[in-house]
N, C-alpha and C positions, 0 to 999 in steps of 0.2 A: 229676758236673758235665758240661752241655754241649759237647760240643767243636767248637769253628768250624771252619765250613767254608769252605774256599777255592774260590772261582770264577773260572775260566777260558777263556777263548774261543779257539780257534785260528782264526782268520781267515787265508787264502793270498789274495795278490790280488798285480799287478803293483809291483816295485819303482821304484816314482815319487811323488819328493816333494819339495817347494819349503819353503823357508823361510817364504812368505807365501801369500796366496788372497785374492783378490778378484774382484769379476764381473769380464770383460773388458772391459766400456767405463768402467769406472773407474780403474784401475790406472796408476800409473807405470811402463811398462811396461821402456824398454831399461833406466834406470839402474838400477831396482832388481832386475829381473832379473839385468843385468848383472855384481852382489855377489853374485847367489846361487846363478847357474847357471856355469861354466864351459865345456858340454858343448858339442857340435854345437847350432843355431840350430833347428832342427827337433827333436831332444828336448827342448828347453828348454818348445818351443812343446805339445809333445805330454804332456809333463807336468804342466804347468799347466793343464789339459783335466782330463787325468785327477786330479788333484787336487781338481779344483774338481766333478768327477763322484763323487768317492770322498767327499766328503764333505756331498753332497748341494744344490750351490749349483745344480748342473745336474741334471736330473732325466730318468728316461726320457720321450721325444717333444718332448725342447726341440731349437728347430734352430740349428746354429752361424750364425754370420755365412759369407758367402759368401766363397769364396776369395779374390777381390780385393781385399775387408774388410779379409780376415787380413795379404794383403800389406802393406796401409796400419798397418795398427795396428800390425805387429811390425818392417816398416821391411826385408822379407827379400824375396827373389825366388819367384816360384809354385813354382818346384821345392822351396824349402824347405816352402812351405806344403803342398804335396802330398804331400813324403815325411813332415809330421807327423801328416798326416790318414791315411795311411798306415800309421804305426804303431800309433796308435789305434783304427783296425780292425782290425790282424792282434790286437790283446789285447782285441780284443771292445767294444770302449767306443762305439764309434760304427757308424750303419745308415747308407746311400745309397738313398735312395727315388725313384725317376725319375717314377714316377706321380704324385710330390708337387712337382713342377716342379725336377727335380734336386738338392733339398737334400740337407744332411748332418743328420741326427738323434742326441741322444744314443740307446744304446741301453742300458738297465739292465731287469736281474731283482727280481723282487723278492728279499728275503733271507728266508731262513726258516734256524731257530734247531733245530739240531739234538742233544738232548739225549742224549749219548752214553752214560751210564747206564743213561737207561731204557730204552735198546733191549732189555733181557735184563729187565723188568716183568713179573709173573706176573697180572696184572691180566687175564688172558684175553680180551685185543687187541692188533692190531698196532700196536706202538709207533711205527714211523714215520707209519703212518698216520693215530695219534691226535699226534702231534706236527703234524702239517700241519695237519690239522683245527682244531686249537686254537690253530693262527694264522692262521684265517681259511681255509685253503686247501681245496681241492678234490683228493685224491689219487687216482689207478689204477696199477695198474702192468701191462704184461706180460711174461707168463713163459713158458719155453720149459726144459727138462727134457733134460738128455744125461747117458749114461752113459759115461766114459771114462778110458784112464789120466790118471793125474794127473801134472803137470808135477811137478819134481824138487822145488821148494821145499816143492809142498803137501803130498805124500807123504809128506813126511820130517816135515813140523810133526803129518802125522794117524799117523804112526809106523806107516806100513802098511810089508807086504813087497811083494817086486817082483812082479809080476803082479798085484796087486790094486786095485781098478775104483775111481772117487768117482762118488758122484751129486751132481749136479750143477743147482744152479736158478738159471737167469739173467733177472734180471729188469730193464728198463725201468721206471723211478718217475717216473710224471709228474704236476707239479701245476695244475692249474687246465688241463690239455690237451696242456700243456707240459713235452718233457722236463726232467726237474731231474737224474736220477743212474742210476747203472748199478752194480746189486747182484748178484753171482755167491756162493752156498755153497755148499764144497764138504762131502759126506758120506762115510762107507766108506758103499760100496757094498749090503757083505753085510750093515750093519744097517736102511739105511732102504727096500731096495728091493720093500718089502712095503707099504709107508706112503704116506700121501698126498704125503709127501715129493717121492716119486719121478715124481707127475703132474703133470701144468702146469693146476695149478687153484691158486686162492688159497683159502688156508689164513687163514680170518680172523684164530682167533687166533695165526696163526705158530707156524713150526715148532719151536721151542723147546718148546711146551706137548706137541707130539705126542712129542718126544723125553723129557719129562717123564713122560708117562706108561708110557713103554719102561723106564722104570730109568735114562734116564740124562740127569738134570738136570742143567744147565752150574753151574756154582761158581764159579769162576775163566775171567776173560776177559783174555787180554795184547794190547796197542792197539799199532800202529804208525800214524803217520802221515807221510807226504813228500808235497812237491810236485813236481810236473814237467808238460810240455807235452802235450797232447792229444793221444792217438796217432789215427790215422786213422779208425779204424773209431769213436772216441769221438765225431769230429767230427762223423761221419754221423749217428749215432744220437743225438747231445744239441744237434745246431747250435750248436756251438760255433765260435770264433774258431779259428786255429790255432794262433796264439799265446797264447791263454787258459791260466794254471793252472791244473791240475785237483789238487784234495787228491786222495790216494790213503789209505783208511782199511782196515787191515786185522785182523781180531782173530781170534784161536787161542781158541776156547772148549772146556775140561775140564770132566769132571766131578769131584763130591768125592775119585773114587778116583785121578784123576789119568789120566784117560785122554780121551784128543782126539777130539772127536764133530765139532767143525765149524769151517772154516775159510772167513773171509768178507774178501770184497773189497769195496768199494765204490767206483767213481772220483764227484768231485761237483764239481762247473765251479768253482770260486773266485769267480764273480760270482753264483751262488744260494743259498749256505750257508754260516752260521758254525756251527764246533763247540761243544760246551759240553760242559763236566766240570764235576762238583761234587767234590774232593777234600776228603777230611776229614782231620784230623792223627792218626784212631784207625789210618790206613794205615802199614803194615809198607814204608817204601819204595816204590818207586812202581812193583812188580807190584801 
């Protein structure tokens, strides 16, 4: 018999949300606000943004109303209105364009649907690459290749001894031109550093398949995911907000004998990507 499969999306995005949504020149604004919100007058304000952004009433390149608007409509002084436009820049949600006669713009990514499964597909292509593509998008990435010791966690997940080296591939994923994510995997050293692994070239069909034909195909992959704030160098490299969440996706991949070939990180903005899992109920627990 069939056994159903469970689907789920992990989506990370900012912790804001109102009881109601409606455009801004429609709404009752203080009183029913008033029931729903309790908080500072400027989160209130910046939530109902982001709200009305998160779920599509407002869309990328629409422009707010102008600050003096916002004063009238919510009935606050500029400084509120500023530190809520404020906030909504530091989590990314809105651009300031001077060349556009100083408005405020939403600012949204598009979302692309990232099929956690398939990343480890023997289909002899890069699965992320073919996940973009087949929502429209446009991918490259760049990569850059170091050999070095390994920080204390990964060492210990690739169960090396002290002194021994990862190879290391970090790559930039950008879609349609634009960064979307930042993928680093690490290797033992002394097995891939013969392999194309170890050069900054793209491996179309991914390195999985060249580890494949070494003898040592992955079997077992264990997922971590968290959220947290964009560390500096991410903000560089992905123009991100500062305040943006970034998912952090990490997976330990083994082979059938039980031995650790590669450990991968990925950070991914929380405003470009939702996860996806297809769980089935023939799983043993949720390694």
């Amino acid at each position: 018999m069939d056994m159903p499969i469970l689907h789920t999306r992990v989506v990370s995005r900012q912790a804001l949300a109102l009881h109601w949504a409606c455009p801004y020149d429609e709404r009752p604004h203080r009183m029913t606000a008033a029931r729903s919100f309790t908080g500072p007058a400027y989160q209130r304000i910046a939530a109902e943004f982001a709200q009305q952004i998160d779920t599509g009433q407002l869309v990328d390149g629409d422009r707010l109303p102008t600050r003096s608007q916002l004063e009238e409509t919510y009935g606050v002084s500029r400084q509120v209105v500023a530190q809520a436009l404020a906030l909504l820049h530091q989590q990314g949600y809105l651009s300031s364009e001077p060349s556009r006669s100083g408005g405020t713009f939403v600012r949204r990514f598009k979302v692309y649907e990232l099929p956690m499964w398939s990343l480890e597909n023997y289909d002899g292509q890069d699965a992320f690459d073919d996940a973009v593509r087949n929502q429209g998008g446009t991918p490259h990435q760049d990569i850059r290749v170091e050999t070095a010791e390994p920080p204390p966690r990964i060492a210990e997940s690739l169960s090396l001894k002290p002194g021994k080296l990862v190879t290391i591939r970090r790559r930039i994923r950008y879609v349609d031109g634009k960064p979307y994510a930042l993928a680093d995997s690490y290797f033992p050293h002394d097995i891939v550093k013969n392999t194309a692994i170890s050069s900054p070239v793209n491996i179309s069909t991914g390195g999985r398949h060249i580890l494949e034909d070494m003898g040592y195909g992955m079997t077992h992959h264990d997922d971590t995911i968290r959220a947290r704030r964009a560390h500096a160098d991410e903000m560089n490299w992905l123009n991100v907000a500062p305040g943006l969440a970034m998912m952090v996706h990490t997976r330990l991949s083994v082979t059938a004998e039980g031995f650790p070939i590669r450990f991968m990180v990925s950070v991914l903005p929380s405003d470009r990507w939702a996860l996806f899992y297809a769980v089935s109920n023939e799983s043993k627990g949720l390694a």
